[in-house]
C-alpha positions in Angstrom: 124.3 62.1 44.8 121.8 65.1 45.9 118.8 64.4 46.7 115.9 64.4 44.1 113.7 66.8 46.4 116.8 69.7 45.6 115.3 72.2 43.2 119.2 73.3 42.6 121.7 70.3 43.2 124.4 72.3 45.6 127.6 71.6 46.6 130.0 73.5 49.0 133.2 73.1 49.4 133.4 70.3 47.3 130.9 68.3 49.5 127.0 67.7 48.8 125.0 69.2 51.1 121.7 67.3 49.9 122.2 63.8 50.9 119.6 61.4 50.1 118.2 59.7 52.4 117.7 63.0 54.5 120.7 63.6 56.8 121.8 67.0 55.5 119.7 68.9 53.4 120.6 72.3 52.8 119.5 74.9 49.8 120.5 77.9 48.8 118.0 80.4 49.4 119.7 83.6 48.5 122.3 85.0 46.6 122.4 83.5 43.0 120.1 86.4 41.8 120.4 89.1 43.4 123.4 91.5 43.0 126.3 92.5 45.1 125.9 95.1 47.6 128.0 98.3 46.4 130.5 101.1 48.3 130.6 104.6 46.2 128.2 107.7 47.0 126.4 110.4 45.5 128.1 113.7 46.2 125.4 116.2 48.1 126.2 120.1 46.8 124.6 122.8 49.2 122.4 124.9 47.3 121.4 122.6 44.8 118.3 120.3 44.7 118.9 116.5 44.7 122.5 115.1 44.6 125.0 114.5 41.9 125.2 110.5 41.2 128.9 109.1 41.2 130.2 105.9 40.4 129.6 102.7 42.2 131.4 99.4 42.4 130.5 96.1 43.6 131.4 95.2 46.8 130.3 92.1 48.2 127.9 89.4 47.1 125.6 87.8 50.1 124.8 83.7 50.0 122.2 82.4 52.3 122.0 78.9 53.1 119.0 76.9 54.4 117.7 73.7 55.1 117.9 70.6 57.9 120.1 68.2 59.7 118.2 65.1 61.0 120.2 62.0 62.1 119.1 59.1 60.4 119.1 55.1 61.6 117.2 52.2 62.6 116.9 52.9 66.3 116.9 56.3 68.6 120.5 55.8 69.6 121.9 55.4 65.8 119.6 58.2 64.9 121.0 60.7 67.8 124.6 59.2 66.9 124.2 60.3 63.3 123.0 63.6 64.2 125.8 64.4 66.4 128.5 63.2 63.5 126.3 65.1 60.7 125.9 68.3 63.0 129.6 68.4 63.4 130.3 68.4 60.1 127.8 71.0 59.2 129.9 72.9 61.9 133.3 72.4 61.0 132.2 73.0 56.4 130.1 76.5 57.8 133.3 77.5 59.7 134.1 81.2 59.8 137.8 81.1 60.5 138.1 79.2 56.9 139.2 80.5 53.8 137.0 81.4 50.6 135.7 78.4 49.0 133.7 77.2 46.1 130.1 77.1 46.2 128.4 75.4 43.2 125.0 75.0 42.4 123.9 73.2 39.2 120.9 75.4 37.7 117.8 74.7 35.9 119.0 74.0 32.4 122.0 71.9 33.6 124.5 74.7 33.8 126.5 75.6 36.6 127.0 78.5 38.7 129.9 79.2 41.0 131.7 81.6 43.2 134.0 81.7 45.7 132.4 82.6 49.6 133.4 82.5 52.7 131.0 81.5 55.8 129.9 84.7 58.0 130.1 83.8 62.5 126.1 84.5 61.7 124.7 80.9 62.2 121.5 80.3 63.1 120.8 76.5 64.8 117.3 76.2 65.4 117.1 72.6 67.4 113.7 71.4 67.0 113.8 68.2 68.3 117.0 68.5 70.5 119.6 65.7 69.1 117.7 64.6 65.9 116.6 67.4 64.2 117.1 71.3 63.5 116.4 73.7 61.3 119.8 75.8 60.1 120.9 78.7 58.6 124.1 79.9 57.4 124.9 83.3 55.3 128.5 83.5 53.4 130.0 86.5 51.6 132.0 86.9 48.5 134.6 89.4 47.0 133.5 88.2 43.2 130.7 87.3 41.1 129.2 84.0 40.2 131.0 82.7 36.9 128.4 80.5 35.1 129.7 77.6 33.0 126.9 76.3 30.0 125.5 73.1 30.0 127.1 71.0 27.9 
């Protein structure tokens, strides 16, 4: 079950990335609203002021993904054992060499949003206590748009 500090419950690839207690708590940040980026240009004709606007398509749709791993236990050495196991598996879900993969978050009103993303080789692992915390963060790409289900 997320955790009840998530403003948006999120799942990626089919595993809960806001554990409760605190172990892995990543949000999306970035992505959900904003639109795709898009390839098409606007043609440039000598001798005439401005250009001439042209067509454009969506091309790909950014995620960013924030938040913390912080090894949790009792005692220092359960704590730091838990944050090697948890950092691992951060590692291995955020992999670049996988394929596309859902991303779901469940929004506001209870809907749910998903698309399809791959991770980017664009991590950034911010260590602030070395082997129990650190601030990550992870950006993934998509070919499609989010398809948003109604709450029921």
């Amino acid at each position: 079950m997320s955790n009840n500090a998530a403003t948006l419950p999120l799942t990626v690839d089919g595993t809960d990335v806001q554990q409760d207690p605190i172990g892995i708590f990543l949000e999306l940040v970035r992505g959900l609203n904003e639109g795709p980026s898009v390839r098409g240009e606007d043609d440039i004709v000598p001798s005439l002021e401005g250009r001439t606007a042209l067509n454009r398509v969506g091309d790909t749709w950014r995620l960013e993904i924030r938040g913390w791993i912080a090894g949790v236990g009792a005692t220092g050495a359960l704590q730091r054992a838990s944050y090697r196991a948890l950092a691992t598996q951060v590692r291995e879900l955020f992999d670049p060499r996988l394929d596309p993969y859902s991303v779901s978050v469940i929004l506001e009103d209870g809907g749910v949003a998903s698309i399809m993303a791959r991770p980017l080789p664009t991590p950034l692992w911010d260590e602030l206590v070395p082997g129990y915390l650190a601030r990550v963060s992870y950006e993934l790409e998509a070919v499609e748009d989010w398809e948003f289900e109604a709450a029921s």
